[in-house]
N, C-alpha and C positions, 0 to 999 in steps of 0.2 A: 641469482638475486630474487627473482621470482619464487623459487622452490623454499626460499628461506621466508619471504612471507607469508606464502601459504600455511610453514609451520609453523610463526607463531598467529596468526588467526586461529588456527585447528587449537592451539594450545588457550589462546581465548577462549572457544568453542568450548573445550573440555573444563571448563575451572568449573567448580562447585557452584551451585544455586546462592551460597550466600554470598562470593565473588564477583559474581553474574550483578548481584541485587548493589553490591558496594559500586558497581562499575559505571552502571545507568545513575545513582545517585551522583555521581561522582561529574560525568558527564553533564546531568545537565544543571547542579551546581555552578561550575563555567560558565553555560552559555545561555543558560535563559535570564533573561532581562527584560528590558523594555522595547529592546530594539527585536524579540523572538516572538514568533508567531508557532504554532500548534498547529501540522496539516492532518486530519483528522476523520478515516473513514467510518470506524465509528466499530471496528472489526477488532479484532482480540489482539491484536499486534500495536494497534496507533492506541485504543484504550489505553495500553500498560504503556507507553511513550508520554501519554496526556497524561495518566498520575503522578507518573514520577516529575514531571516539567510543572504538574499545580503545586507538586514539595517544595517545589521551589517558590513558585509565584503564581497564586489559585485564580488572579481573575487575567494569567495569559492569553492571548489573543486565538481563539482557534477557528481556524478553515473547514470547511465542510464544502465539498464539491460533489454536489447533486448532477449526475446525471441524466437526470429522467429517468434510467433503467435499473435502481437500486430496486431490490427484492424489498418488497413492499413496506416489509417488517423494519430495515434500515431507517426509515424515517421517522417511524414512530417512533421506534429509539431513541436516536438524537435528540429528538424531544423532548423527552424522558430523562435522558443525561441533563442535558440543557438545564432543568429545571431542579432536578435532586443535585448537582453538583454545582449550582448556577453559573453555568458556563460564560464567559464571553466570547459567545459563537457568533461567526458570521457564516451565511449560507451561499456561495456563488455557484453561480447557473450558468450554462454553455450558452452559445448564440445559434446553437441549433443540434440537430435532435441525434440516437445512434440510427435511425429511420433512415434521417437524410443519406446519413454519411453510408450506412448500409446500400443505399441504392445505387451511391455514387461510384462506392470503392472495393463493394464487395465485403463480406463475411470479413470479422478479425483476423489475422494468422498468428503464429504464432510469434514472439519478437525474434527468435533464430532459427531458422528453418533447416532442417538434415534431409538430406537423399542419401540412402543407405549408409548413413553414419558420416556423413562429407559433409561439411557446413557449408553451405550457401550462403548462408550471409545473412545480416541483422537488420533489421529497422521495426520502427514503432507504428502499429494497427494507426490508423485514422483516425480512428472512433477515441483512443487514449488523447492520442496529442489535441482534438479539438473540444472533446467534453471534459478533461483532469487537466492538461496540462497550459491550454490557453486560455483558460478563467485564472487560474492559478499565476499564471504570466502576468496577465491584466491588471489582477490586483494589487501583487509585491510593486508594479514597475510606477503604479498609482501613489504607491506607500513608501516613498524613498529610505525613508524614517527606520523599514525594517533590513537586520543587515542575515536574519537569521531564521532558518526554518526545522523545525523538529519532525523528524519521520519516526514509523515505526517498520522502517526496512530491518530485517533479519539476514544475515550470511546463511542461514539454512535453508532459506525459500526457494533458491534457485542459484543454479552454476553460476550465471550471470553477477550476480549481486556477489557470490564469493570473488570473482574475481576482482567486480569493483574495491572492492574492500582491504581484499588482497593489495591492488595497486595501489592504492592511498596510504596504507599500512595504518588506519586510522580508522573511529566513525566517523571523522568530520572531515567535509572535501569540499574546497570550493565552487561553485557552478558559475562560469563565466561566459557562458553561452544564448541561457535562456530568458536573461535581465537584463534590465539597462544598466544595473551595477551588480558587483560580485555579490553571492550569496552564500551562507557558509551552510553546507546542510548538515545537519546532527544529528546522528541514531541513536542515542542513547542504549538501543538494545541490541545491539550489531550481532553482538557473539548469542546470545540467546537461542535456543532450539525451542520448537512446540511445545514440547512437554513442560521446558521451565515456563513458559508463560501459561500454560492449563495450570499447572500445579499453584505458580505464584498470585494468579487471577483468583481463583478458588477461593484459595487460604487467605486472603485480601479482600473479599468478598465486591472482587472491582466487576461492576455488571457486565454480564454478557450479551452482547445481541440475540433472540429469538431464531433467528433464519440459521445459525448454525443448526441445531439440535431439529428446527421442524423441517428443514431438509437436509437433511446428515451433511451439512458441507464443513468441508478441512478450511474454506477461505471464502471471505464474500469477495462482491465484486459486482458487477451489469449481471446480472441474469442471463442476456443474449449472448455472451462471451463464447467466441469459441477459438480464442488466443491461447490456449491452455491445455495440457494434456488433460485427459479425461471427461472435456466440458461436457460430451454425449448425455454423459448419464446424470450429470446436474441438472442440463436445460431438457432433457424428459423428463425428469422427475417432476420442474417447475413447470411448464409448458407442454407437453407433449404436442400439439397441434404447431407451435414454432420450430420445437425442438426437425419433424416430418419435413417442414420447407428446408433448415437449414440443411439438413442431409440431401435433400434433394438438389440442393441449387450448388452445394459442395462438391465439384468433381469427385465421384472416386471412395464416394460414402457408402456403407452401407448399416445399414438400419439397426440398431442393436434389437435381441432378441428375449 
């Protein structure tokens, strides 16, 4: 059963650019309304979710979950969108800092951890669940009103998210865990790969954030992250004086060269 959803996601995966573009309109055609809110980091993946969800309805409700530790340029942005697209944005803020939680709980990990290819097992950094995901809690559980949230999750980001996806056989899956009522969450761009969203953003002339290009990054996200393969050489490119503690207080680091 499993091996057959796989194939047909990979067969979503593989449809043409202009299949890709019918699928997201298509999606959120359905479900955006009054009752859909826009979660919105502001990064090349949730942009192209917010376009297609304003084709539908331009003054949607959209979320922005500031961190603290958004790469500088992230904010100005928002901004910037905010006011050329005139968004109806709302900004929410954590009840405390990645500092704290850094001191508390130690450096991010990764959400799945391997010893020599063995899965160990999963759970979610600190730093996520109390700066992205408990303002985000707060708000919807505030807003009864809302039954529906728009992501810009991708199947090609991570094994993970394939498999979510896989097991739902769908982009839309309800979450009945982290609300006080069900919530439908909706990808519009599920099957999508990088490249269609470079190519589709482009030729759309849908703006890009700055912090890609002024530090070569594939993805934003906290700056201090080191929940992710490769952070090393992000957070020395940004930081190198943070980048030096983090490896040092990191069991088992050693310094790139």
């Amino acid at each position: 059963m499993i091996a057959s959803k796989f194939s047909q996601l990979d067969a979503l995966m593989n449809m043409p650019l202009t299949e890709k573009i019918a699928y997201a309109e298509e999606v959120c055609r359905k479900q955006v309304d009054d009752k859909t809110v826009v979660a919105c980091s502001f990064g090349k993946d949730s942009m192209l979710a917010l376009w297609f969800a304003r084709k539908v309805k331009s003054d949607v409700k959209v979320l922005y979950n500031d961190t603290g530790v958004e790469y500088p340029e992230v904010r100005r942005f928002a901004e910037e969108v905010r006011k050329s697209w005139d968004l109806n944005l709302e900004i929410l803020k954590p009840e405390t800092t990645f500092w704290n939680l850094k001191a508390k709980y130690g450096w991010p990990h990764k959400r799945v951890e391997y010893n020599r290819g063995v899965r160990k097992g999963k759970s979610t950094p600190k730093c996520c669940i109390y700066l992205k995901e408990k303002p985000m809690q707060k708000w919807v559980n505030e807003h009864p009103e809302i039954e529906k949230i728009i992501l810009g999750l991708t199947a090609e980001e991570s094994r993970q998210r394939k498999i979510l996806f896989a097991r739902y056989g769908s982009s839309c899956y309800f979450d009945n865990t982290r609300y006080v009522h069900p919530i439908l969450k909706v990808n519009p761009i599920m099957p999508w790969r990088a490249t269609d969203v470079w190519r589709f953003t482009r030729k759309n002339k849908i703006p890009i954030c700055p912090s890609y290009a002024k530090y070569d990054l594939q993805r934003l996200g906290c700056w201090p992250c080191t929940g992710y393969t490769n952070w090393q050489k992000n957070l020395r490119r940004f930081s190198p004086k943070i980048y030096e503690i983090a490896m040092r207080e990191k069991e088992g680091q050693t310094l790139l060269t």
